[in-house]
C-alpha positions in Angstrom: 0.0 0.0 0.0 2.8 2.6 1.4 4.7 1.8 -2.3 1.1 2.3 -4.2 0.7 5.4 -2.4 3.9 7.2 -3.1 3.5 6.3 -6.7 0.4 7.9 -6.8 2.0 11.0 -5.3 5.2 11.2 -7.9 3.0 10.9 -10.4 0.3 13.6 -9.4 3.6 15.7 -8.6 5.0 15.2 -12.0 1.9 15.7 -14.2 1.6 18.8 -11.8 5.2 19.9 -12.9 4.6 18.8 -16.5 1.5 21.2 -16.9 3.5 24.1 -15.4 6.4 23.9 -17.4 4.1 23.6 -20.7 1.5 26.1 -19.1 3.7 28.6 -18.0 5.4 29.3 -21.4 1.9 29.4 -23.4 0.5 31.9 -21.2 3.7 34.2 -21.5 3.5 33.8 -25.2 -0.3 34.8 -25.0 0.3 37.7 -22.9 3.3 38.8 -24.7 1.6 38.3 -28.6 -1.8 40.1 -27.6 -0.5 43.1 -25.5 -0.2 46.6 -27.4 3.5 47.2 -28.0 5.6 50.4 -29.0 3.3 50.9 -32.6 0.1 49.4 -31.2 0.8 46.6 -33.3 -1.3 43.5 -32.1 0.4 40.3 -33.4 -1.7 37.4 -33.4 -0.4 33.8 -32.4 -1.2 32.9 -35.5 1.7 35.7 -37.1 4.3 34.0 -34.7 4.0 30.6 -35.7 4.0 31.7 -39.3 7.1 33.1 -39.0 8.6 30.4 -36.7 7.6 27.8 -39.2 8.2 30.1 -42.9 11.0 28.4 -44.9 13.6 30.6 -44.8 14.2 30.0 -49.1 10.8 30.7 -49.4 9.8 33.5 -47.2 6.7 34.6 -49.3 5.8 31.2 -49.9 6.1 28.0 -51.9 4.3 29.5 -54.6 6.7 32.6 -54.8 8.9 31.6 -57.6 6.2 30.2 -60.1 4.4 34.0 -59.4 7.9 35.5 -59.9 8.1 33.9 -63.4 4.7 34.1 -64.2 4.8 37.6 -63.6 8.3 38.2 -65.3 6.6 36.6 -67.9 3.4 38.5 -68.2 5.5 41.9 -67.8 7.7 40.8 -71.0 5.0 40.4 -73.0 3.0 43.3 -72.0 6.5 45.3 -72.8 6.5 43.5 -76.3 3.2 44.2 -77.3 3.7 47.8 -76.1 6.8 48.6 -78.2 4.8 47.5 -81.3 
């Protein structure tokens, strides 16, 4: 019973510790991300974890490049068809 007993208490301690150490961070980072800062800039969560998680070779997107050349493409043409 005594060996049951302090299981039961290490474990109750630890889940206690494991939800502070993940609860504790998350509510800084939503206290930090929805509080006005020096421009009155709100950032959302949602901002943060797009930048945490942006490719850094792709920072508009994976779709950058093709819109690059489909643009570069459109441009040329639109420059040929003015110079005629």
């Amino acid at each position: 019973m005594i060996i049951g007993r302090r299981l039961s208490a290490m474990t109750t301690t630890a889940t206690i510790l494991l939800a502070l150490i993940i609860a504790v961070p998350a509510a800084i980072l939503v206290y930090r991300t929805h509080r006005k800062v020096g421009d009155y800039r709100l950032y959302s969560i949602a901002d943060l974890v797009e930048r945490a998680t942006r490719d850094p070779e792709h920072p508009f997107g994976p779709d950058a490049d093709r819109i690059i050349n489909e643009l570069s493409t459109l441009t040329r043409h639109a420059a040929d068809d003015g110079r005629r």
